[in-house]
C-alpha positions as CSV (number, residue, x, y, z in Angstrom):
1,X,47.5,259.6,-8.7
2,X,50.9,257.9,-10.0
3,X,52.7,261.2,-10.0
4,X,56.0,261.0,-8.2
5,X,57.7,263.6,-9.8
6,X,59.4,266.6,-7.6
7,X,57.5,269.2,-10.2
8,X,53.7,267.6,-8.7
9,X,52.7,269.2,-5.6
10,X,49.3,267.0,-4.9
11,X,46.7,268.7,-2.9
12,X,44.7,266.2,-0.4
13,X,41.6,267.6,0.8
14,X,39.5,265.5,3.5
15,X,35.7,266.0,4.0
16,X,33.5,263.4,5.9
17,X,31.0,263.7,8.6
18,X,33.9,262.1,10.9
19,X,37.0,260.5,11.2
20,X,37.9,263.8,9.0
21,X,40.9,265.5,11.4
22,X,42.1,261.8,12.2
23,X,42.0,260.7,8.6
24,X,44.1,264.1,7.7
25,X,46.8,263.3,10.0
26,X,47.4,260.2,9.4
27,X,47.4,261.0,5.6
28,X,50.0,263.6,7.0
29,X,51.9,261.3,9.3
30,X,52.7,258.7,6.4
31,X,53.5,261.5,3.9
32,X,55.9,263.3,6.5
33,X,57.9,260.0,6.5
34,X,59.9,260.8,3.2
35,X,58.6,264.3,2.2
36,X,57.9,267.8,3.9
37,X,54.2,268.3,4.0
38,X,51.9,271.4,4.2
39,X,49.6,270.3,7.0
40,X,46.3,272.3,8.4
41,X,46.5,272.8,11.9
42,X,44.5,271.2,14.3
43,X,40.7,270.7,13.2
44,X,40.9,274.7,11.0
45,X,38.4,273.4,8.6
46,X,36.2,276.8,7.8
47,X,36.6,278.4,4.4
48,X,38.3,281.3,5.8
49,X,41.3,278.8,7.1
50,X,41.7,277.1,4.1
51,X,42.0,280.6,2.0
52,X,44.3,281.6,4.5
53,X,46.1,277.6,3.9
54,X,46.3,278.6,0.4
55,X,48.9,281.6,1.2
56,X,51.0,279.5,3.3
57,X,51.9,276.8,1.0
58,X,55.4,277.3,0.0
59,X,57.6,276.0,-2.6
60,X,59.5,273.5,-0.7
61,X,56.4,271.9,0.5
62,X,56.1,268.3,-1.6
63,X,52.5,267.9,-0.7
64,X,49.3,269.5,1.3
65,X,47.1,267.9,3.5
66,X,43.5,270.2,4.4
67,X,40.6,269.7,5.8
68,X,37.7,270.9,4.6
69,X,34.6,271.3,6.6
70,X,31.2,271.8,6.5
71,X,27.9,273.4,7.9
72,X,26.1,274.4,4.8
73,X,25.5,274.3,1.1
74,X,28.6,276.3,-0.5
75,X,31.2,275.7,2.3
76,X,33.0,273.0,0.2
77,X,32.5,274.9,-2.9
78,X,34.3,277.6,-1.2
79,X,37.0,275.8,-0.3
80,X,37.7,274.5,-3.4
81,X,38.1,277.7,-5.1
82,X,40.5,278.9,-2.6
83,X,42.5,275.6,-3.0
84,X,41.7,273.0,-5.6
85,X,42.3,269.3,-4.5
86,X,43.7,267.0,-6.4
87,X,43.0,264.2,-4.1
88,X,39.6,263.8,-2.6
89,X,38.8,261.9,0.4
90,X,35.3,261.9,2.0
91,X,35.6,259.3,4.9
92,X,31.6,258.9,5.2
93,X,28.2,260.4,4.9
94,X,26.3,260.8,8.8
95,X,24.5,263.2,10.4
96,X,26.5,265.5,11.6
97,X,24.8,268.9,11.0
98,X,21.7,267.0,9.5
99,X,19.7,269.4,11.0
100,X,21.2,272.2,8.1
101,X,19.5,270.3,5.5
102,X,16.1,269.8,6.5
103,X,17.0,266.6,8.6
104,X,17.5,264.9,5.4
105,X,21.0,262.4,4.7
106,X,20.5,263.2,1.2
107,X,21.5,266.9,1.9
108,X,24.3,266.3,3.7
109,X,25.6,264.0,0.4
110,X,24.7,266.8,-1.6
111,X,26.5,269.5,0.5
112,X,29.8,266.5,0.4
113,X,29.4,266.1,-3.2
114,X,30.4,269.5,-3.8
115,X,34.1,268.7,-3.1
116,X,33.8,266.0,-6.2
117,X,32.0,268.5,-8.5
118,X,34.6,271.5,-7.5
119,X,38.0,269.3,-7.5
120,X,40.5,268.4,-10.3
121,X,38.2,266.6,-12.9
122,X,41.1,264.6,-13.6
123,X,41.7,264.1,-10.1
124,X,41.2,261.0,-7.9
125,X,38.9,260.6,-6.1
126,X,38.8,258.4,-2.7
127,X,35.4,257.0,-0.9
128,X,34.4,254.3,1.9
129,X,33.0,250.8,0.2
130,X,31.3,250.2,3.6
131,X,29.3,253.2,3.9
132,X,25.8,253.1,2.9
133,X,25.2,256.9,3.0
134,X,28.1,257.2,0.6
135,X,26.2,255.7,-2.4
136,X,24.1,258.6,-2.0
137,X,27.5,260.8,-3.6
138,X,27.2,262.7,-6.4
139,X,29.6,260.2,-8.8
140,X,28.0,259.9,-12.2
141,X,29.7,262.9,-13.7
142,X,33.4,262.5,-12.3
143,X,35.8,262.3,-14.9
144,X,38.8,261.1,-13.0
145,X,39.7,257.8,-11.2
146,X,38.0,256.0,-7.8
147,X,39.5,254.4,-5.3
148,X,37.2,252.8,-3.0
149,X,39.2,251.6,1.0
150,X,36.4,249.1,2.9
151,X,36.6,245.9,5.2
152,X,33.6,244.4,4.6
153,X,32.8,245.1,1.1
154,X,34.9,244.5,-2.1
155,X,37.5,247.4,-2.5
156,X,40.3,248.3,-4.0
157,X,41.8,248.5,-0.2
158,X,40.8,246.1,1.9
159,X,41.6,245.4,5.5
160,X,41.2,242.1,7.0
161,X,42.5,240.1,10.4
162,X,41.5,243.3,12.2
163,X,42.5,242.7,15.8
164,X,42.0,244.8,19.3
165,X,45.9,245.3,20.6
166,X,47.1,246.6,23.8
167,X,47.1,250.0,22.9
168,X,45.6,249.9,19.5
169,X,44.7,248.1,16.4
170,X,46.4,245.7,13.9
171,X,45.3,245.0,10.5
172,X,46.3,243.4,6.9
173,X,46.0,245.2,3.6
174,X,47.1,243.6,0.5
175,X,49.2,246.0,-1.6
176,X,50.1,244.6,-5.0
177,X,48.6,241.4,-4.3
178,X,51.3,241.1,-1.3
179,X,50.2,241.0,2.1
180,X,51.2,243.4,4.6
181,X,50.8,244.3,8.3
182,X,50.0,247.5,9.5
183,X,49.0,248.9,13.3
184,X,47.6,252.2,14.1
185,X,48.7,253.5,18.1
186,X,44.8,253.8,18.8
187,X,41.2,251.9,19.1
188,X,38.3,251.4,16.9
189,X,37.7,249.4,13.8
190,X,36.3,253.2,12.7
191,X,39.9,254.3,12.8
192,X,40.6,251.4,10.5
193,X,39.0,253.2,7.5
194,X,40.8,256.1,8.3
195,X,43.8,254.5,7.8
196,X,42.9,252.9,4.8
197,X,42.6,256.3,3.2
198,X,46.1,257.2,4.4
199,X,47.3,254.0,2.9
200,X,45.6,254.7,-0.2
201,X,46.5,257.9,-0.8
202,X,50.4,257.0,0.0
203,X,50.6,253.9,-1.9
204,X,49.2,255.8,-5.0
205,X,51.5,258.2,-4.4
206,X,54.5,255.9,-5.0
207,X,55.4,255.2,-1.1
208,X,56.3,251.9,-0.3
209,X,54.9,249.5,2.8
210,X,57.9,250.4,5.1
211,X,57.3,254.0,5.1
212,X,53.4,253.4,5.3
213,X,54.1,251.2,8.0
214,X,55.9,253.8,10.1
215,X,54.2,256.5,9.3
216,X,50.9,255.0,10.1
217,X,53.3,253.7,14.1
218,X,54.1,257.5,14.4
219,X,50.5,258.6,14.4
220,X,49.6,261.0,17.5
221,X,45.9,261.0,18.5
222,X,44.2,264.3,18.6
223,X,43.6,265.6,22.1
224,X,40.0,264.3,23.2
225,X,39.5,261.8,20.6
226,X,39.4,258.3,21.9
227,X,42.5,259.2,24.2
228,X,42.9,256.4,26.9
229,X,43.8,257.6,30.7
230,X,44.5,254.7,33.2
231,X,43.0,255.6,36.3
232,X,43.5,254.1,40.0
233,X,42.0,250.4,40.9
234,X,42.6,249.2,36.9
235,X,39.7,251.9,35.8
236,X,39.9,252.5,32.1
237,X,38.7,256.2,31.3
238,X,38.1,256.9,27.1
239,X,38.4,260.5,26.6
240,X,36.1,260.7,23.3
241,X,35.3,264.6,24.6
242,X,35.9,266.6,21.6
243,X,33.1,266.5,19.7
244,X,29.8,263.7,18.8
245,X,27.1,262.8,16.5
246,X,25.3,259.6,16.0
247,X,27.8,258.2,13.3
248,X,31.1,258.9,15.9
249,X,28.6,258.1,19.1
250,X,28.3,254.5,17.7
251,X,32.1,254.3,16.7
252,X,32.7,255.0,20.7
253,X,30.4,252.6,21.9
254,X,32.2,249.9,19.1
255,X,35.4,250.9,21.6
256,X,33.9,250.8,24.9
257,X,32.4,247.3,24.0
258,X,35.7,245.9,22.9
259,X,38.1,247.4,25.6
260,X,35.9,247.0,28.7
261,X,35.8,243.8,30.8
262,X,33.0,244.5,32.8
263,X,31.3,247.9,34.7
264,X,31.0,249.8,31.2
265,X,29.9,252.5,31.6
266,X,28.6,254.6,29.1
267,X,28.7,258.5,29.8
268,X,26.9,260.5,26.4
269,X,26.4,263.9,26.1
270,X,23.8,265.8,23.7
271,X,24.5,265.9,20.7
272,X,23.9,269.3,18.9
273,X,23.1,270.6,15.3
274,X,21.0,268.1,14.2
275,X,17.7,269.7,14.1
276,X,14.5,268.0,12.7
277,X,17.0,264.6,13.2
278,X,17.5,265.3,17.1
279,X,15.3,263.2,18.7
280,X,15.7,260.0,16.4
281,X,19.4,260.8,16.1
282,X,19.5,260.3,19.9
283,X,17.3,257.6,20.4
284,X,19.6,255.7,17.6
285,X,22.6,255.8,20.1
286,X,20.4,254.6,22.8
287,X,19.2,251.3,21.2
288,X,22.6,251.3,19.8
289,X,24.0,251.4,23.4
290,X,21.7,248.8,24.6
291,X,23.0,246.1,22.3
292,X,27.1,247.0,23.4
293,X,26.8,245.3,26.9
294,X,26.8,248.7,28.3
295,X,26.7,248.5,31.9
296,X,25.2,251.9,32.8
297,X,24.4,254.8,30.6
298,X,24.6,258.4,32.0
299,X,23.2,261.4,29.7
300,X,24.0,265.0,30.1
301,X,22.0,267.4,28.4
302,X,18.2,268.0,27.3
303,X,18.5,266.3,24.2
304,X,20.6,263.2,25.6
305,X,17.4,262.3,27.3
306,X,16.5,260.5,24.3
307,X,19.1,257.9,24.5
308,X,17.9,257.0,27.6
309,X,14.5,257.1,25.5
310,X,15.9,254.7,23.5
311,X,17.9,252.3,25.2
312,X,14.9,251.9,27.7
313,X,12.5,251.0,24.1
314,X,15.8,248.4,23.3
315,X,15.1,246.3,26.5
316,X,18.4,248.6,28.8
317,X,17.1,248.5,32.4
318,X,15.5,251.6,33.8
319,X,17.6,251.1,37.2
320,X,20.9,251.5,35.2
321,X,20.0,254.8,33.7
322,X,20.7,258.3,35.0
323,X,19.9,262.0,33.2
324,X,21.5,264.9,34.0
325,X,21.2,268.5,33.1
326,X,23.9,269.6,35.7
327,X,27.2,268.7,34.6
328,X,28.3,268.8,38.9
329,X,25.7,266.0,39.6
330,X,26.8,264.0,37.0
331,X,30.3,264.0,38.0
332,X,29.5,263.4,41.6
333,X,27.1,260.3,40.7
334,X,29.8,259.1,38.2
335,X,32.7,259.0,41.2
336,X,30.6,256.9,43.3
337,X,29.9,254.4,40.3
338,X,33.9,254.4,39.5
339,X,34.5,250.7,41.1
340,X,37.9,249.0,40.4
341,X,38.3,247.3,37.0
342,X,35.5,250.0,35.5
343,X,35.6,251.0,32.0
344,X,34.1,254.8,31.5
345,X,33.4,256.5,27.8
346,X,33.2,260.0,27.7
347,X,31.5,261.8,24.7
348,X,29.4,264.7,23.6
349,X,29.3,267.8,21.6
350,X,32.0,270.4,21.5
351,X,29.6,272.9,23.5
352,X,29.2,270.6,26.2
353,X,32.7,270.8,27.4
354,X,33.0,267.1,28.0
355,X,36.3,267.5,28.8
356,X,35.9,268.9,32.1
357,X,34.4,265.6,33.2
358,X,37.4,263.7,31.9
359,X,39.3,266.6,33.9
360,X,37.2,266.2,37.1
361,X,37.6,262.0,37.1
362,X,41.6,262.2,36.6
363,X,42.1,264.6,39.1
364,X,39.7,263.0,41.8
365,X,40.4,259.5,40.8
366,X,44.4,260.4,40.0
367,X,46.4,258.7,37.1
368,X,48.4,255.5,37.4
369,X,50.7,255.8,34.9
């Protein structure tokens, strides 16, 4: 991955099952500091965008960053034939679309593993230390090089002195064996490994801490993805709307534990598309929720009724727990509970059109700045 040379055009492909789109643009952000960069738009991660990527690359384009989703066996393997990474990235194995492979993790790492099987043998290849799921990778037969980006486990990039900011997160990474600073403009020690990968990816691409550094500052947070709104009476709102499954449900919580002073509340959403996984997948997030210091948990959405299943089996007081199937209700029981100093996560699948909650509580509890 040492090639600096105007002739090498890298192609970056991301896969995970999360923290892909925001792993992508940072990747994009740092590289867009020195060189002009072939980004894919938004979260266009289907085969079909990717062959349709492939024609819009153009010669004055140093680099390409892509994204390359995943619902079933083939989908990577398609991608890769319509544009061949050089650089691999799969941020993490979960269960997002679990339920496409019988229910079982091991699919899903079989379904990712086609991006190391289909990429440049020679290429590099980038993977989470701290990811348990990720040992499940298909990694025997690569021929090229590993990188491995983790905080807890050894790795060849390692962050440490992770810190909560005002407005986002700080971190140090050791590059060369000299210690740096880096902060990302938003929360969650998930987002941490995401920037790892941009860090990696840059630094083996011959770019220096400054422009890492910047690059990384000048990051703009998808819409719907851990976007903080400041409401009226010192109410914190998360906007984690776009999209959920157990992996990214858990990151939120992570967030809403760590910014909230006190009235968390903790508004989840079903979670679709993962089959024979659903009702242990959701029951997960609710004992997960019950150990966060959530204050109250509301659940939207036939499936969400096994969080409450679960945070009720984790010890979370019946009293504090509300299930809706009518997205009105919900909102209407979630105004009253909006007291001053409140903290409120919002997050569930796509299809669920979280977003018009978020939508509801800024426009009938109004924006302070």
């Amino acid at each position: 991955m040492d090639q600096t040379t105007n002739s090498y055009r890298p192609v970056i492909a991301v896969t995970g099952s999360a923290g892909k789109t925001t792993t992508k643009e940072m990747i994009a952000a740092v590289l867009n500091s020195r060189w002009k960069v072939f980004v894919s738009p938004h979260n266009h991660n289907a085969p079909s965008a990717t062959r349709r990527h492939a024609g819009q690359l153009r010669p004055s384009h140093r680099a390409a960053v892509v994204e390359y989703g995943m619902q079933y066996y083939g989908h990577i393997k398609r991608h890769c034939l319509y544009l061949q990474p050089d650089i691999g990235v799969i941020t993490n194995v979960g269960t997002a679309h679990v339920g496409n492979f019988g229910g079982r993790i091991e699919g899903v790492a079989k379904a990712k593993s086609e991006l190391i099987r289909y990429m440049k043998p020679t290429g590099t290849l980038l993977l989470n230390a701290d990811d348990p799921h990720s040992e499940l990778l298909h990694t025997n037969e690569f021929k090229g090089r590993i990188i491995r980006v983790g905080i807890r486990k050894k790795a060849n990039y390692q962050a440490y002195n992770v810190q909560y900011e005002h407005h986002g997160m700080s971190f140090k990474v050791k590059l060369k064996g000299i210690e740096h600073s880096f902060y990302i403009p938003v929360f969650g020690e998930h987002n941490i490994y995401n920037a790892l990968f941009a860090i990696a990816v840059s630094h083996g691409l011959g770019f220096g801490p400054r422009h890492i550094q910047a690059g990384l500052k000048s990051y703009k947070r998808p819409r719907s993805r851990l976007r903080v709104h400041r409401l009226r009476g010192n109410i914190m709102l998360i906007d984690d709307s776009y999209s959920s499954n157990p992996h990214a449900a858990k990151a939120a919580l992570d967030v809403l534990s760590e910014v909230g002073t006190r009235n968390k509340i903790a508004v989840l959403g079903s979670m679709l598309e993962l089959g024979e996984f659903t009702a242990r997948g959701h029951q997960e997030v609710g004992k997960y929720a019950a150990g966060k210091g959530v204050s109250q948990l509301l659940t939207l959405g036939s499936a969400a009724k096994h969080i409450a299943v679960g945070a009720r089996k984790s010890g979370f007081p019946v009293d504090r727990i509300k299930c809706f199937v009518n997205k009105h209700q919900l909102e209407r029981a979630l105004l009253q509970k909006m007291e001053p100093g409140a903290t409120i996560l919002v997050k569930g699948s796509n299809k669920l059109r979280m977003d018009t909650v978020v939508a509801y509580l800024k426009r009938n509890a109004g924006i302070s700045r």
